[in-house]
Structures are given as structure tokens and as C-alpha cells.
N, CA, C and O atoms as a GROMACS GRO file, in nm:
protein
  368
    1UNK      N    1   3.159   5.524  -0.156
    1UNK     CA    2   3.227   5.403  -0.198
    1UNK      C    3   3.198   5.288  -0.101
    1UNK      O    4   3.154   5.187  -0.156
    2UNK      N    5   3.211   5.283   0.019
    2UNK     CA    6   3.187   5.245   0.109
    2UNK      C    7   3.021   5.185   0.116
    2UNK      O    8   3.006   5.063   0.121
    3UNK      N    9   2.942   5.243   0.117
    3UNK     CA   10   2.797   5.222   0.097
    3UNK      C   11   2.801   5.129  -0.045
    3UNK      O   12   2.714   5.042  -0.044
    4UNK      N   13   2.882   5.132  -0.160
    4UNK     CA   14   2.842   5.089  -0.236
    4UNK      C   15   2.903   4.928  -0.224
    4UNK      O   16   2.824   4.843  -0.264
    5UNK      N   17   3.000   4.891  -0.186
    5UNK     CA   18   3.073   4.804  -0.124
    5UNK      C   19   2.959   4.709  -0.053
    5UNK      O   20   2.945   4.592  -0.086
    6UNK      N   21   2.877   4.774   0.050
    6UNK     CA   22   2.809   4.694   0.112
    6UNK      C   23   2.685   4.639   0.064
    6UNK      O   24   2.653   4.522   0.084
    7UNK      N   25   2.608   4.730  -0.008
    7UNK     CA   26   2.547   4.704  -0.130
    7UNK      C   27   2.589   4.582  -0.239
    7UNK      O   28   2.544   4.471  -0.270
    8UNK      N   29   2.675   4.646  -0.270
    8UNK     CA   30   2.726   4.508  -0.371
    8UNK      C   31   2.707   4.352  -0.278
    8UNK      O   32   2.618   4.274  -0.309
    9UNK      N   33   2.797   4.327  -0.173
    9UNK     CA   34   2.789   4.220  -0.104
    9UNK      C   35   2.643   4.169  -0.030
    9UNK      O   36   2.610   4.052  -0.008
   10UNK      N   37   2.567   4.295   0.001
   10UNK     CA   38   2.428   4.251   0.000
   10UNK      C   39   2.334   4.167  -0.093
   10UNK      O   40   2.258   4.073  -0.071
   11UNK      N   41   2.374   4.252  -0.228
   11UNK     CA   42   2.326   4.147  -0.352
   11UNK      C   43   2.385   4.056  -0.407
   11UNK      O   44   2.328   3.990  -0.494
   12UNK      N   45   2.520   4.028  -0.367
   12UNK     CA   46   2.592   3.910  -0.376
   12UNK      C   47   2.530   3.783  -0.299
   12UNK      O   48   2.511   3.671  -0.346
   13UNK      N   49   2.507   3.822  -0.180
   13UNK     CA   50   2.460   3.727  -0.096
   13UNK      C   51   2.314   3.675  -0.068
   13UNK      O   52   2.269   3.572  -0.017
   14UNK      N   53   2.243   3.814  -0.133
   14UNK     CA   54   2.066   3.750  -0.163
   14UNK      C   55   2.094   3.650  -0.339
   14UNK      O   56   2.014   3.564  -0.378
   15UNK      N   57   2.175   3.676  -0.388
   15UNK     CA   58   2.190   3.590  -0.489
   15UNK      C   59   2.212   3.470  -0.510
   15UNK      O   60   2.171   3.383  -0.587
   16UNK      N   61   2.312   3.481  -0.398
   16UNK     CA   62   2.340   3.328  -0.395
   16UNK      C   63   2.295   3.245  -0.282
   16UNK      O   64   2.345   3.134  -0.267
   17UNK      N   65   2.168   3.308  -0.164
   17UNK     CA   66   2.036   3.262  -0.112
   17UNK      C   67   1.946   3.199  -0.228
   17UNK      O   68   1.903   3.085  -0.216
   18UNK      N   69   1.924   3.266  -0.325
   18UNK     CA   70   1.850   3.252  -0.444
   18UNK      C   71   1.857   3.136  -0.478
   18UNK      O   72   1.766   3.054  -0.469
   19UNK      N   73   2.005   3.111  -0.535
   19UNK     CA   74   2.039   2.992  -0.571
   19UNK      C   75   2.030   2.842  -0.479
   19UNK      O   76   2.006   2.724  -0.501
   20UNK      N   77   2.052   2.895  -0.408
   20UNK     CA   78   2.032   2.794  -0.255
   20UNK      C   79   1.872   2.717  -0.218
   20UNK      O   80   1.834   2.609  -0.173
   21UNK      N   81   1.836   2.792  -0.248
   21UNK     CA   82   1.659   2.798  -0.248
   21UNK      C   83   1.626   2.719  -0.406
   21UNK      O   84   1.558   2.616  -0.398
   22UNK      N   85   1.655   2.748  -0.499
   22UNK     CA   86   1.615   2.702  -0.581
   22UNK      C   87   1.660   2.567  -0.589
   22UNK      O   88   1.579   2.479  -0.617
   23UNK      N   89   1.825   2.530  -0.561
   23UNK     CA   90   1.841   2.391  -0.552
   23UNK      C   91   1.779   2.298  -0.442
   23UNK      O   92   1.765   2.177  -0.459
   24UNK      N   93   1.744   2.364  -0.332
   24UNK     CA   94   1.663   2.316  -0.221
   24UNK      C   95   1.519   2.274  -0.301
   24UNK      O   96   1.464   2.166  -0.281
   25UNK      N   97   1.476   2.362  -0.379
   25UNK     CA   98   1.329   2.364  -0.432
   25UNK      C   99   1.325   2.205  -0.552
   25UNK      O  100   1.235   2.124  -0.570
   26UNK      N  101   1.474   2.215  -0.617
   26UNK     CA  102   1.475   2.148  -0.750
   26UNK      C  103   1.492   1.967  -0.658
   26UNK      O  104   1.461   1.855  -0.697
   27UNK      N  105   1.555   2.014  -0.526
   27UNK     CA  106   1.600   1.834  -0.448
   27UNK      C  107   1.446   1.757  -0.378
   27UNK      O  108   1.419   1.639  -0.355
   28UNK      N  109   1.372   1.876  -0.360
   28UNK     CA  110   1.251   1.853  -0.297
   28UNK      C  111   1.147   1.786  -0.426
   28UNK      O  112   1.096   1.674  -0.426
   29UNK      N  113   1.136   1.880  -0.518
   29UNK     CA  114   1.062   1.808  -0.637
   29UNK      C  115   1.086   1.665  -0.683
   29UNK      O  116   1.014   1.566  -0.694
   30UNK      N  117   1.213   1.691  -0.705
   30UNK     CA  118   1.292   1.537  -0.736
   30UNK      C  119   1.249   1.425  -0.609
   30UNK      O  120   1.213   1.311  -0.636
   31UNK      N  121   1.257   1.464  -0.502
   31UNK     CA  122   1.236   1.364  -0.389
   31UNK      C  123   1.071   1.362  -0.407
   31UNK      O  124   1.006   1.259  -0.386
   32UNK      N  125   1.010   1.491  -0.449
   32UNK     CA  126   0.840   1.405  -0.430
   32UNK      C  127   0.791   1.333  -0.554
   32UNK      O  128   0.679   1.283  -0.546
   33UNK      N  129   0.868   1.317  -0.684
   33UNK     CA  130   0.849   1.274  -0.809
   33UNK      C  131   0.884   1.097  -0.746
   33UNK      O  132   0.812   0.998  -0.760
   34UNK      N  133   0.995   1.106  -0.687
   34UNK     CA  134   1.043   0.952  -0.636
   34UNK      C  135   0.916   0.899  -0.561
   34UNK      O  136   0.859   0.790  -0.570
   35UNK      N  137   0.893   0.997  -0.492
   35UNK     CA  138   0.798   0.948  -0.420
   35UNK      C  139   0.625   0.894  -0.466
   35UNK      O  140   0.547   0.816  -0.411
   36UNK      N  141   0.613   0.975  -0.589
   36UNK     CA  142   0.525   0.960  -0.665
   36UNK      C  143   0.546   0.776  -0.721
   36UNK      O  144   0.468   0.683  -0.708
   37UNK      N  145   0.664   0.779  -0.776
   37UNK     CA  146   0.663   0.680  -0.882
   37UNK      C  147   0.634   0.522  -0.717
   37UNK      O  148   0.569   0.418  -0.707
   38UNK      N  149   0.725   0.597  -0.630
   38UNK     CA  150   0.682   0.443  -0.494
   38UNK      C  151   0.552   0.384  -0.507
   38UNK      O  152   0.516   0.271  -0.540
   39UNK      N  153   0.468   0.526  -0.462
   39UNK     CA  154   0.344   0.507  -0.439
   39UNK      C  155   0.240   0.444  -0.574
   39UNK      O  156   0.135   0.387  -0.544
   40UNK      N  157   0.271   0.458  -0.690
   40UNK     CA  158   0.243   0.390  -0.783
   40UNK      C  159   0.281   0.253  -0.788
   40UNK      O  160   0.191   0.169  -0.782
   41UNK      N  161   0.418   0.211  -0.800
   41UNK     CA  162   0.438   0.044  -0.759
   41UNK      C  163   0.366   0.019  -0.650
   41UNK      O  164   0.267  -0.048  -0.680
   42UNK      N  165   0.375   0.048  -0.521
   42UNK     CA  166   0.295  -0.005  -0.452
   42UNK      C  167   0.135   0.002  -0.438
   42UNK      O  168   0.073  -0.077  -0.365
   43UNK      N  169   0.080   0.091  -0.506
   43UNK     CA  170  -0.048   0.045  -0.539
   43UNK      C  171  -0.065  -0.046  -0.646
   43UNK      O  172  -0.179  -0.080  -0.677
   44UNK      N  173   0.047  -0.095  -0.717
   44UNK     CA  174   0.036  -0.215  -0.836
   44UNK      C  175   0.038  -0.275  -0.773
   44UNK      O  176  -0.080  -0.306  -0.757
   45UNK      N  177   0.124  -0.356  -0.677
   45UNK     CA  178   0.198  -0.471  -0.584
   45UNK      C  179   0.073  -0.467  -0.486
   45UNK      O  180   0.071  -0.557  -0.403
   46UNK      N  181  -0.031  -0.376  -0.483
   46UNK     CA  182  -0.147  -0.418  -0.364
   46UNK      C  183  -0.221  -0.473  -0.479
   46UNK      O  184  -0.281  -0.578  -0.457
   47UNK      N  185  -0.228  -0.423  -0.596
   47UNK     CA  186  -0.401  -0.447  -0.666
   47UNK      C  187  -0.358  -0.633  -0.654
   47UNK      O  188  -0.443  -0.714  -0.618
   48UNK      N  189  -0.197  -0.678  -0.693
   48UNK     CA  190  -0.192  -0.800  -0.701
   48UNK      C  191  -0.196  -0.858  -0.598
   48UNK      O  192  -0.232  -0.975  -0.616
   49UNK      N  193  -0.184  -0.844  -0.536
   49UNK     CA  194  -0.173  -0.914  -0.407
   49UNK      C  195  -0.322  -0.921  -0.332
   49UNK      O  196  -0.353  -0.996  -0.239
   50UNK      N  197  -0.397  -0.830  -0.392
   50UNK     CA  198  -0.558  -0.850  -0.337
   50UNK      C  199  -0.629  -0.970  -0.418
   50UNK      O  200  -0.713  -1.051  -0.380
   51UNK      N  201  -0.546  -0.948  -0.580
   51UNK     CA  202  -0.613  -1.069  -0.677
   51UNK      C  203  -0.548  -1.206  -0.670
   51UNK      O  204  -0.580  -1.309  -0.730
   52UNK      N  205  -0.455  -1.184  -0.588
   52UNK     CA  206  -0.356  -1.304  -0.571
   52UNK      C  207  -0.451  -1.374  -0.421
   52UNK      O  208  -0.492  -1.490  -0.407
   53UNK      N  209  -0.464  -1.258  -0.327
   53UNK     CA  210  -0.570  -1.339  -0.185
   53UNK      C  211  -0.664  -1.412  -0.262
   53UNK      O  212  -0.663  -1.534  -0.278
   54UNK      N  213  -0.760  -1.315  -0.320
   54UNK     CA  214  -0.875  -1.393  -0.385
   54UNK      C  215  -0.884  -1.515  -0.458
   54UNK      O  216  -0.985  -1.585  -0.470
   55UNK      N  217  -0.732  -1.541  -0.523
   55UNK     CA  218  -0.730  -1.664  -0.592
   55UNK      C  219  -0.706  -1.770  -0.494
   55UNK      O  220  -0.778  -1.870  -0.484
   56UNK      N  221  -0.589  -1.744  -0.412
   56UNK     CA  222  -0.574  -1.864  -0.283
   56UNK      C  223  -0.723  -1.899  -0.183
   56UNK      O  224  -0.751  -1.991  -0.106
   57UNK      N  225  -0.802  -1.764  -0.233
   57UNK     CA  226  -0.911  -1.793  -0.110
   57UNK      C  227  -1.071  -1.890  -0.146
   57UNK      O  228  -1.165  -1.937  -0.082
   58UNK      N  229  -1.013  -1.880  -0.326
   58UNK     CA  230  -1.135  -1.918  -0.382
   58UNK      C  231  -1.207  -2.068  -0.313
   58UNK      O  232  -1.125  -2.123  -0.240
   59UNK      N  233  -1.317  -2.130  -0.319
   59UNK     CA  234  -1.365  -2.207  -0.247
   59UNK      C  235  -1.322  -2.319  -0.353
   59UNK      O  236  -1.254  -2.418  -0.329
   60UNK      N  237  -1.366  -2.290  -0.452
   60UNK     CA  238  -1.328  -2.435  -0.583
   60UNK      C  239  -1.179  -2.476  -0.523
   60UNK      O  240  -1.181  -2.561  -0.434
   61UNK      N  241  -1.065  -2.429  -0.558
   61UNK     CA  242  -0.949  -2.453  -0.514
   61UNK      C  243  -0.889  -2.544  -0.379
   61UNK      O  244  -0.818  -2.645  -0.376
   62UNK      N  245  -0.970  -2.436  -0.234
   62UNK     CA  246  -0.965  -2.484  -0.155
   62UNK      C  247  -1.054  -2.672  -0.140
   62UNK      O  248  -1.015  -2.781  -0.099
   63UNK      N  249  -1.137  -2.636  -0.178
   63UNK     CA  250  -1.226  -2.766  -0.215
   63UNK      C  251  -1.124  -2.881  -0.337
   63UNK      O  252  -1.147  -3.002  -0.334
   64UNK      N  253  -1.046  -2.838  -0.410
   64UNK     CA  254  -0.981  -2.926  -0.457
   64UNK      C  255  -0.827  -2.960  -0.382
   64UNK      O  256  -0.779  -3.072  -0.400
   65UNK      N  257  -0.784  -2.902  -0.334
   65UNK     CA  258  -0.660  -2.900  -0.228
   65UNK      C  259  -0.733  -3.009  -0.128
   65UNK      O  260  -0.685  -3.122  -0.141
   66UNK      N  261  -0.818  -3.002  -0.049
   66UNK     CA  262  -0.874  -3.038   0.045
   66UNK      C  263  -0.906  -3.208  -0.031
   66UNK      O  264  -0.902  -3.297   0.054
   67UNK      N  265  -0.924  -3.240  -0.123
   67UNK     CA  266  -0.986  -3.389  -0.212
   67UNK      C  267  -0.818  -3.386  -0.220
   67UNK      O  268  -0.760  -3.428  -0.121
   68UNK      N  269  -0.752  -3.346  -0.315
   68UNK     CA  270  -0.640  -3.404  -0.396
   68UNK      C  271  -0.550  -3.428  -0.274
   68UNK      O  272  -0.526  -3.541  -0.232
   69UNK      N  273  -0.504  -3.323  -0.221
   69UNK     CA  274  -0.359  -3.346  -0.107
   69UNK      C  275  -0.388  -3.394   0.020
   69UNK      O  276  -0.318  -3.480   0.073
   70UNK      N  277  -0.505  -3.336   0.084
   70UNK     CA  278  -0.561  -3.431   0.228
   70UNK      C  279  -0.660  -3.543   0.211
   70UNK      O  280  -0.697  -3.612   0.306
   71UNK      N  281  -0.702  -3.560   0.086
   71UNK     CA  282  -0.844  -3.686   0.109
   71UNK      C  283  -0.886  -3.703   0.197
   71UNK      O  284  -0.888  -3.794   0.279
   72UNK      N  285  -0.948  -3.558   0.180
   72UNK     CA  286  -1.063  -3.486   0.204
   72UNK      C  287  -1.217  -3.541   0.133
   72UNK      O  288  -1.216  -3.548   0.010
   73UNK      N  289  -1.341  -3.579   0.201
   73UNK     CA  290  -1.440  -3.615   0.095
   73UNK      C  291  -1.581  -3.553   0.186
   73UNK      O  292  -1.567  -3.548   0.308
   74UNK      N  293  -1.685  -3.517   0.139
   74UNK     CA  294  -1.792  -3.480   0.152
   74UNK      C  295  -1.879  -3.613   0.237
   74UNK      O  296  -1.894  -3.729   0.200
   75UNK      N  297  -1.925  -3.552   0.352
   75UNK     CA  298  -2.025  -3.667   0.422
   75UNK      C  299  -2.103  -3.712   0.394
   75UNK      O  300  -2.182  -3.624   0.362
   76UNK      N  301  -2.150  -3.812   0.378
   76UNK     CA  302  -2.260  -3.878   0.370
   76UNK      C  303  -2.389  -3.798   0.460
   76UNK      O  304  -2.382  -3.761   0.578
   77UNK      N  305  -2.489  -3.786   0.382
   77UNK     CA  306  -2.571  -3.743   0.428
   77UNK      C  307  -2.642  -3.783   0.574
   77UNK      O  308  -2.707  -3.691   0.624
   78UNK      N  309  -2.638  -3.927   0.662
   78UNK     CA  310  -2.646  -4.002   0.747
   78UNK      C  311  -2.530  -3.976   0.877
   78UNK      O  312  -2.515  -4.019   0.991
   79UNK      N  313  -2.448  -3.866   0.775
   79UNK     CA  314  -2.311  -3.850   0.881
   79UNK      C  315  -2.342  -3.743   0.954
   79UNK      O  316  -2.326  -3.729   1.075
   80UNK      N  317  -2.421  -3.610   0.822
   80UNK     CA  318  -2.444  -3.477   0.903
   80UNK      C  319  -2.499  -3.486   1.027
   80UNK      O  320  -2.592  -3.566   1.030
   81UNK      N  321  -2.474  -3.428   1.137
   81UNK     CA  322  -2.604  -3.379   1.243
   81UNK      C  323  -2.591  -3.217   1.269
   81UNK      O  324  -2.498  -3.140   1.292
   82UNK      N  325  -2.725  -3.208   1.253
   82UNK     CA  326  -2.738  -3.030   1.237
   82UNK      C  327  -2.798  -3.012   1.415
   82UNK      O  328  -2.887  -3.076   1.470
   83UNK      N  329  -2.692  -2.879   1.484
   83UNK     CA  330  -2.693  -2.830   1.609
   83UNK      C  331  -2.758  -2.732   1.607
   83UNK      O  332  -2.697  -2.637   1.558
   84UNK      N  333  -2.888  -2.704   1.649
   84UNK     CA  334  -2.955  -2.553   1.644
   84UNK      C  335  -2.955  -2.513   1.817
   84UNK      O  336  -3.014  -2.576   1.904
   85UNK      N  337  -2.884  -2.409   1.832
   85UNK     CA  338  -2.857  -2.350   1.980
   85UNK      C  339  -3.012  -2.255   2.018
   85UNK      O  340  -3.087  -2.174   1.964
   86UNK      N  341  -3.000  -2.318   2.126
   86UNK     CA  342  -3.172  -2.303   2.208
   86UNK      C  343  -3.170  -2.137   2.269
   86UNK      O  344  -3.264  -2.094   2.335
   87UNK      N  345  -3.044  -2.052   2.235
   87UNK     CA  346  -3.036  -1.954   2.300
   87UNK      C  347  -3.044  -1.837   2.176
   87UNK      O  348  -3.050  -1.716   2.194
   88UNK      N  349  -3.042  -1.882   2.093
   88UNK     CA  350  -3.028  -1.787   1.924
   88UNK      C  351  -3.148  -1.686   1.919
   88UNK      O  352  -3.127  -1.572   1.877
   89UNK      N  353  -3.250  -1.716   1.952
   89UNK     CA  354  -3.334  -1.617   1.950
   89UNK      C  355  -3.378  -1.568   2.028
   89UNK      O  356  -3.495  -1.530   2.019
   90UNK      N  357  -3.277  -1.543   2.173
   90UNK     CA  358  -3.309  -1.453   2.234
   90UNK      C  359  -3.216  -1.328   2.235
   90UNK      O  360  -3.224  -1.232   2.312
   91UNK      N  361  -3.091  -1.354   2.100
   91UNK     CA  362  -3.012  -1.304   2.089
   91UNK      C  363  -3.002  -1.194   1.980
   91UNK      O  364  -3.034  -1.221   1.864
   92UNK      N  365  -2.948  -1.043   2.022
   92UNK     CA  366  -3.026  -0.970   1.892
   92UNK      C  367  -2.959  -0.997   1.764
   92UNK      O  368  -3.004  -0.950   1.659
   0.00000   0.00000   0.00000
């Protein structure tokens, strides 16, 4: 009787390990599914934000920002002077 007693409470208690484990197993899934869906917005929120640099970086734009809001204007050709450094080709 005795033996069976302890028995019983043995499999009482791997049982409800069991259960323990499995809700451990079911909180972990759930936490890497969350984690899944993050990592998806934030690879959306990068793709835009790379097409969003590229638009602020475009040269047309900057070139019209630069005319419209600073009047900004292109030199006269008589204005350029071109600097060629006397040390450039000894440089690898």
C-alpha cells in the first residue's frame, strides 16, 4: 500500500512537470511569434526609411532646395578655377 502511495504521487508530480513544461513551451512560442511579427515591421520601417534617405539625398532635389530656398545659382564659367594637387600622383 505504501509503495503504491508513493507511486501514485510520483506520477502525480511528473504530470504536473508535464504540464509546466508545456506551458513554458506554449509562452516561449508565443514570445518568438511576437518576435517574429517585430522583426517584420522593422524590416518594413528600414526598407522605408532607406527609400525615404534616397529621396532626401537625390541630387535634382537638393539642386532645387539649393535655387528655390538659398539662391543658390551655378557659376559662371569665368568664376570656376580648377586646383590640380602636384602631389596626386605620387599617391597610390
Amino acid at each position: 500500500m505504501r509503495m503504491q502511495l508513493v507511486l501514485l504521487v510520483m506520477v502525480v508530480g511528473c504530470a504536473l512537470l508535464v504540464v509546466k513544461g508545456q506551458q513554458q513551451a506554449r509562452k516561449a512560442f508565443i514570445a518568438l511569434q511576437q518576435a517574429d511579427q517585430q522583426q517584420r515591421r522593422l524590416e518594413e520601417e528600414w526598407g522605408r526609411l532607406q527609400l525615404e534617405e534616397s529621396t532626401w539625398g537625390m541630387h535634382s532635389r537638393v539642386g532645387k532646395i539649393a535655387v528655390e530656398q538659398l539662391g543658390m545659382q551655378m557659376p559662371e564659367p569665368a568664376q570656376v578655377h580648377v586646383l590640380f594637387d602636384k602631389n596626386a600622383e605620387n599617391r597610390p
